[in-house]
C-alpha positions in Angstrom: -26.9 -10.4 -36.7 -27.5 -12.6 -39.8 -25.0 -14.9 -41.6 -26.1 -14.4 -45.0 -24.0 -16.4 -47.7 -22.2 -13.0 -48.6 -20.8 -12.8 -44.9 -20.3 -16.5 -44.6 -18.4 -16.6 -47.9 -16.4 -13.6 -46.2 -15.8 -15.3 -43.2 -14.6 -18.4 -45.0 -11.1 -16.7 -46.1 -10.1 -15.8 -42.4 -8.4 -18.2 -40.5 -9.9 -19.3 -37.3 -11.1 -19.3 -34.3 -11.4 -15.9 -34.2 -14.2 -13.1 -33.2 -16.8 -11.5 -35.3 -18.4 -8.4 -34.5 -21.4 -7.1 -36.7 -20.8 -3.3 -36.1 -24.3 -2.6 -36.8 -25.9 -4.6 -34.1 -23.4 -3.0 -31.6 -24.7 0.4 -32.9 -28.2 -0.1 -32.6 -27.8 -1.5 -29.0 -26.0 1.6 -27.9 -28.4 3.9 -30.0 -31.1 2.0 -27.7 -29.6 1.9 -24.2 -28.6 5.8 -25.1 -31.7 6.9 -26.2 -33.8 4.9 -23.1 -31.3 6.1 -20.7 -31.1 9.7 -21.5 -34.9 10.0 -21.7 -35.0 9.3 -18.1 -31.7 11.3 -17.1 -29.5 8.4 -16.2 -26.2 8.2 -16.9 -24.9 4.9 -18.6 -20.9 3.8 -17.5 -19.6 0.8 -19.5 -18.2 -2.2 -18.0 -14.9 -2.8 -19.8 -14.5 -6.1 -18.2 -17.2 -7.4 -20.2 -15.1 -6.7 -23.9 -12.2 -4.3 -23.9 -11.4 -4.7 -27.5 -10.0 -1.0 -28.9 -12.8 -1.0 -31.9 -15.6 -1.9 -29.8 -14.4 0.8 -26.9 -13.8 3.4 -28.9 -17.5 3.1 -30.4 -19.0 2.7 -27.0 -17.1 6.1 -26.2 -18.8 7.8 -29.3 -22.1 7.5 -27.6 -21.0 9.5 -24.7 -21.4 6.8 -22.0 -18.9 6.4 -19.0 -16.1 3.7 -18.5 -16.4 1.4 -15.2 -13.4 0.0 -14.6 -12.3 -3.1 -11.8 -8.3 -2.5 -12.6 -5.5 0.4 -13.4 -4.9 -1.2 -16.8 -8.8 -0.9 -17.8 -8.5 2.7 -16.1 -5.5 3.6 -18.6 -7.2 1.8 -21.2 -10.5 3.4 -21.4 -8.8 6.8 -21.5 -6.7 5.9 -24.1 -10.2 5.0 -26.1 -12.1 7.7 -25.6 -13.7 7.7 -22.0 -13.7 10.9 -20.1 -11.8 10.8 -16.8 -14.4 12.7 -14.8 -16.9 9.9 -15.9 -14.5 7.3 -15.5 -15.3 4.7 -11.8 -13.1 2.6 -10.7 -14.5 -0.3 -8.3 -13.4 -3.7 -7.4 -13.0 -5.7 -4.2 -9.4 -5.4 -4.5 -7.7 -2.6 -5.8 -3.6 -2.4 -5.5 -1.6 1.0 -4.6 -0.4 0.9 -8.0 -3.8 1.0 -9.3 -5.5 3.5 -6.6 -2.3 5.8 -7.4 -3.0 5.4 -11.6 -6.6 6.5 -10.7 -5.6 9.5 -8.3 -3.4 10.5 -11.4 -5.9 10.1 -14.0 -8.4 12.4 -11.7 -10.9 10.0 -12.3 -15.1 10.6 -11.2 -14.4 7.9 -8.4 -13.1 4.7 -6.6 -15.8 2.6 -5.2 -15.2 1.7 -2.2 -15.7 -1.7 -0.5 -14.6 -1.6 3.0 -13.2 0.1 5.7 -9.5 -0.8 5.0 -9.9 0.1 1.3 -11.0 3.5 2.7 -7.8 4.2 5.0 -5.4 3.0 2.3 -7.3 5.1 -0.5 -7.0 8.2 2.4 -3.3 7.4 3.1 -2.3 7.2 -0.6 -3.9 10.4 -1.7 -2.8 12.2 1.1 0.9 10.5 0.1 0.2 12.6 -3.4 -1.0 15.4 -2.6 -5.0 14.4 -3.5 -8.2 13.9 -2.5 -10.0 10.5 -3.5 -13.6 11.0 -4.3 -15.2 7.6 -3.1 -18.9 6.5 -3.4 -19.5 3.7 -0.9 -20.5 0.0 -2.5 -23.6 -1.6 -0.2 -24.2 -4.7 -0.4 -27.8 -5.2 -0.2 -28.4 -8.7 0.5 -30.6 -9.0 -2.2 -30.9 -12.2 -4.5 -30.3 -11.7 -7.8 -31.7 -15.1 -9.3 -28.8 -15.7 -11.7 -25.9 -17.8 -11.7 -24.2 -18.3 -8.8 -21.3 -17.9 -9.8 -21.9 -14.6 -10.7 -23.9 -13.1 -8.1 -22.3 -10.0 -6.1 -25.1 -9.0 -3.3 -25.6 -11.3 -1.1 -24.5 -11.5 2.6 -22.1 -14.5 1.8 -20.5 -12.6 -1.4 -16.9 -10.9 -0.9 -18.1 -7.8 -2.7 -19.4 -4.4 -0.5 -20.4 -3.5 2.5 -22.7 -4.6 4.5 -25.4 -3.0 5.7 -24.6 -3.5 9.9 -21.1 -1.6 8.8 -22.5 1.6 7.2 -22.8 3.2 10.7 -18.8 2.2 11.7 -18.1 2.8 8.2 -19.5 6.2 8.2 -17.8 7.1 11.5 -14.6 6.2 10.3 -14.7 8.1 6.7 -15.4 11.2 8.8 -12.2 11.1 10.2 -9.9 10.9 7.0 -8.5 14.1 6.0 -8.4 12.8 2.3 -11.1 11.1 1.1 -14.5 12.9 0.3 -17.9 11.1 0.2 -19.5 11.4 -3.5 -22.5 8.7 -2.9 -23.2 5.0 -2.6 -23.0 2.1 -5.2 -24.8 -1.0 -5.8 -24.6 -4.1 -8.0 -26.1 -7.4 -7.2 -24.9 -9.4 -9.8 -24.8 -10.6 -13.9 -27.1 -12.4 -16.4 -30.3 -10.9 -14.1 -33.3 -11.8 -16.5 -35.9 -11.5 -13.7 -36.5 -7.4 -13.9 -38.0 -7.9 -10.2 -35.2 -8.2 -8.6 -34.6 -4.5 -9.9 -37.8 -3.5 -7.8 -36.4 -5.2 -5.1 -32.7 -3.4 -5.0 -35.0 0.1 -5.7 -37.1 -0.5 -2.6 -33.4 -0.8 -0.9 -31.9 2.1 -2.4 -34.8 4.3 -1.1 -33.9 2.9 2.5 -30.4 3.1 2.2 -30.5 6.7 0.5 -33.1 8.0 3.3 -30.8 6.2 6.1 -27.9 8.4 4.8 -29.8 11.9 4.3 -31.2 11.2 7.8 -27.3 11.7 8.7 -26.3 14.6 6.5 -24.6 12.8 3.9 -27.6 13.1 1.2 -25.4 11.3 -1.8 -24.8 13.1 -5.3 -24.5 10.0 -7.0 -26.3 6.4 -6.6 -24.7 4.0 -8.8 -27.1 0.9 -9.2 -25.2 -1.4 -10.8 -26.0 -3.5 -13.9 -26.4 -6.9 -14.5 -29.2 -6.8 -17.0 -29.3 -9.8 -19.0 -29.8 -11.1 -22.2 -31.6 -13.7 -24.3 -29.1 -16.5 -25.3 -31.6 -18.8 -26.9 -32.5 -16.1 -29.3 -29.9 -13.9 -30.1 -31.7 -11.7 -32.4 -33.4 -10.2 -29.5 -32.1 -7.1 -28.3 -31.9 -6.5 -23.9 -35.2 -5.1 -22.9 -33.7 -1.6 -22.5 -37.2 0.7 -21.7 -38.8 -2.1 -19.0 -35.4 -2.2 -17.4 -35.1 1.6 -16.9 -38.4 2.4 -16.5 -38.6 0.2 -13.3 -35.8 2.7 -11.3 -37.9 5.8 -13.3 -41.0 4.3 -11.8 -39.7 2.5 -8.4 -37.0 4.9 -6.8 -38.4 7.3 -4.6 -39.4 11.0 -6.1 -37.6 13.0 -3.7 -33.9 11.7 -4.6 -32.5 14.2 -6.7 -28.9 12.6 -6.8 -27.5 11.5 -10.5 -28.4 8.1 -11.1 -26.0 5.6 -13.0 -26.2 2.3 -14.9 -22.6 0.2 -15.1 -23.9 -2.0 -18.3 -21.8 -4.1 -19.7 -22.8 -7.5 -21.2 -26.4 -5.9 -22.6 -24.1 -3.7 -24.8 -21.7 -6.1 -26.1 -22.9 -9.4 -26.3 -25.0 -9.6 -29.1 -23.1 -8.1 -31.8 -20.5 -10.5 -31.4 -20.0 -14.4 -32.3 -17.2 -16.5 -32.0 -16.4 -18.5 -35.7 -14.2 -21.9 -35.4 -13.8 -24.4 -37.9 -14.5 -28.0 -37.6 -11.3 -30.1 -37.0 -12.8 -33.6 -36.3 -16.4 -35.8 -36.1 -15.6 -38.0 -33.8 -17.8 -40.9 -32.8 -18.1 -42.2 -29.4 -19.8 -45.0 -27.4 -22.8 -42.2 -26.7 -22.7 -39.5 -28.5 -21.0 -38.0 -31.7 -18.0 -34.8 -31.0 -17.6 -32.0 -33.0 -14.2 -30.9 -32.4 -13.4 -27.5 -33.1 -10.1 -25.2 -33.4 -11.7 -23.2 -30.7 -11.7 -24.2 -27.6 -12.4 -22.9 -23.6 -9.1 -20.7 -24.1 -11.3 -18.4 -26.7 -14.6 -19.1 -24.9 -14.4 -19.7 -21.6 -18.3 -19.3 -20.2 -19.2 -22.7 -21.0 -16.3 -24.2 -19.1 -16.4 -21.7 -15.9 -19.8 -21.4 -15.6 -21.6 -24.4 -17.6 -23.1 -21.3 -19.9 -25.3 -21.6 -22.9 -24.7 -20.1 -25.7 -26.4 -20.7 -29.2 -24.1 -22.7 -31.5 -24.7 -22.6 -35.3 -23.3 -24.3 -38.2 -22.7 -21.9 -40.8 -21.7 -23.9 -44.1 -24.2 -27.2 -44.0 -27.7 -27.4 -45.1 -28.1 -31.2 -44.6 -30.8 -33.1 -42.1 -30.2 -32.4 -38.5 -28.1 -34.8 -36.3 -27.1 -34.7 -32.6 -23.7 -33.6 -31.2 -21.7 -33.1 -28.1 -18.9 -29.9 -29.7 -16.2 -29.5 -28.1 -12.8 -27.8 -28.3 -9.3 -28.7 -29.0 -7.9 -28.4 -25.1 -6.6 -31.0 -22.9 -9.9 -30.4 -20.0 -13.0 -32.6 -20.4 -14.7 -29.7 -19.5 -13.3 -27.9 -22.6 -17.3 -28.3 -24.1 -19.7 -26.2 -25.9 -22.6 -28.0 -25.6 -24.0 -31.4 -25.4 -26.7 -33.2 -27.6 -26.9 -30.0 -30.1 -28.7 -30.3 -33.0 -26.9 -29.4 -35.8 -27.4 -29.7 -39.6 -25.1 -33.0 -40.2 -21.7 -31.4 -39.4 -18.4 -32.5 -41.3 -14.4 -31.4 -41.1 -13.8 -28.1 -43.0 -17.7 -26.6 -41.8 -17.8 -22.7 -40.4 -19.3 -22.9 -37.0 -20.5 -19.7 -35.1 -21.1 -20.0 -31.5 -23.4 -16.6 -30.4 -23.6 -13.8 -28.0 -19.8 -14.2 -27.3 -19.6 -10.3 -27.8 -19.0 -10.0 -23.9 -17.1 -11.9 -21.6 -15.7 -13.9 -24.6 -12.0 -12.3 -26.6 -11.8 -10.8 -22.8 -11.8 -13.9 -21.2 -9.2 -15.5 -23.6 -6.0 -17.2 -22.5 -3.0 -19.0 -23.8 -3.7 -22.2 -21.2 -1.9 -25.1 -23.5 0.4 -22.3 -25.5 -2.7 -21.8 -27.5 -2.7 -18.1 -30.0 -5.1 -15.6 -28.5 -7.9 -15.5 -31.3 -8.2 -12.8 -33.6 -11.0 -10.0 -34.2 -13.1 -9.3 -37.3 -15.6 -6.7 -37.8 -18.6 -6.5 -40.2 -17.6 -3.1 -41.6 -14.3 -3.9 -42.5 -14.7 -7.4 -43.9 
């Protein structure tokens, strides 16, 4: 994505904060993850959660991939934008009867399931409606995935999966419900994984955990291994590492599993072709350090706030010698910060301001904390 003086000029005559999403970027993402994906026969679902935004969903759907969905509404959603039912998962730690029934109407591929109670309310319900729930089982590996806490999903002290002293109860137990039938096993250790290794690492458990299982008759038809891959926030230009990432479950899982194997990318898709723009309200000095306030704050971008996230921050309209700020946003939190001590061409009220790689987990993240508008979206081929 480049912010030529054409686009900026654009962008000037929108009013902000609201989201830009360079439609070409996006494109050559998926054309990449597709193209690296299929030449290995894997299967790519999408992570709505990551950027649910109609435009953006309904190109994701054009490339063919799946939807993987942690709610009913994103279930109903993806549908609605393109996403095939029968390649359509629905997982989450916490899934209501109103959802589980919305995904037993839908006919979707499958629920993940996380535990054994999830697996006797998913039997009861469908048995309620005259269905069978096809489930693959989520594992939780117990394997580090070197990323930000906050955001890790498969370790031993994480909420998400089962764990791997269950499978033998939880196995027992499945065996037993008249309702649900056993379609594979699922994985995901986490988001923003920049170490690839860790991938060897969850492959080497796969190929335990898949052998454990054949070993008992229940050979899976479909490993789901998660996503997770992450990208390069300092440089933005930088497209995810599609061909090392897939190459190293090509390379590492064992020959003899002949299951389907699928990817649940989400952030690697998204989050490059999009940029949140804000305006400059104030320059504010203080006893240490100089603010930038700007019109957006953590209720359009909440990463920085939640998870003290980087993201690259540019100023768009001002080609004057670099000065250090702290920019922050309009709400009443102190953590309501972009980043501090960021050098900045010298930054004045009025200036166009893009803060990068806000193309997932950004517009979705949104909220109206302080009666604040929800911002708006833009897209490069409609500007």
């Amino acid at each position: 994505m480049t912010f030529t003086r054409e686009i900026t000029g654009r962008l000037r005559s929108q009013r902000t904060p609201f989201y830009y999403y360079d439609m070409d970027v996006l494109r050559e993402t998926l054309t990449i993850a597709s193209r690296e994906s299929a030449a290995r026969g894997f299967t790519v679902h999408y992570a709505v959660k990551a950027n649910f935004n109609p435009v953006i969903m309904k190109t994701i759907a054009e490339y063919g991939f799946g939807a993987d969905c942690v709610s009913g509404n994103e279930t109903e959603h993806a549908l609605n934008c393109g996403f095939q039912a029968e390649e359509t998962v629905f997982a989450g730690v916490g899934k209501s009867d109103h959802e589980i029934e919305t995904g037993l109407r839908l006919g979707i591929k499958c629920f993940n399931c996380e535990s054994v109670a999830e697996l006797k309310v998913l039997d009861e319900i469908a048995g309620r409606m005259g269905k069978k729930a096809s489930v693959a089982l989520r594992i939780n590996p117990n394997i580090e995935a070197h990323t930000i806490r906050n955001i890790t999903t498969g370790t031993d002290e994480n909420k998400f999966g089962i764990r791997i002293t269950e499978l033998d109860k939880v196995v027992t137990i499945m065996s037993q419900l008249n309702n649900i039938v056993y379609r594979g096993i699922h994985f995901h250790i986490g988001s923003q994984v920049t170490d690839l290794n860790v991938y060897r690492n969850l492959c080497t458990r796969v190929n335990q955990i898949y052998d454990w299982f054949t070993d008992r008759g229940l050979e899976p038809e479909v490993i789901n291994v998660g996503g997770g891959l992450g990208i390069n926030y300092n440089e933005p230009e930088i497209l995810p590492p599609f061909k090392e990432y897939f190459d190293i479950f090509s390379i590492h899982l064992d020959r003899k599993i002949r299951s389907s194997i699928s990817f649940e990318l989400g952030r690697s898709l998204t989050a490059g072709c999009g940029s949140l723009i804000s305006s400059v309200l104030f320059v504010k000095e203080g006893a240490a350090e100089t603010f930038v306030i700007l019109d957006a704050g953590m209720t359009e971008l909440l990463r920085p706030a939640l998870y003290h996230a980087f993201h690259l921050i540019e100023n768009l309209t001002s080609e004057l010698p670099v000065k250090k700020y702290t920019v922050a946003g309009p709400v009443c939190e102190t953590t309501d910060t972009f980043g501090k001590f960021i050098a900045l061409p010298e930054t004045m009220r009025g200036d166009l301001i893009a803060i990068r790689s806000a193309g997932a987990y950004g517009e979705a993240m949104a909220s109206r904390y302080n009666l604040r508008s929800l911002p708006g979206s833009v897209f490069s081929d409609k500007l």
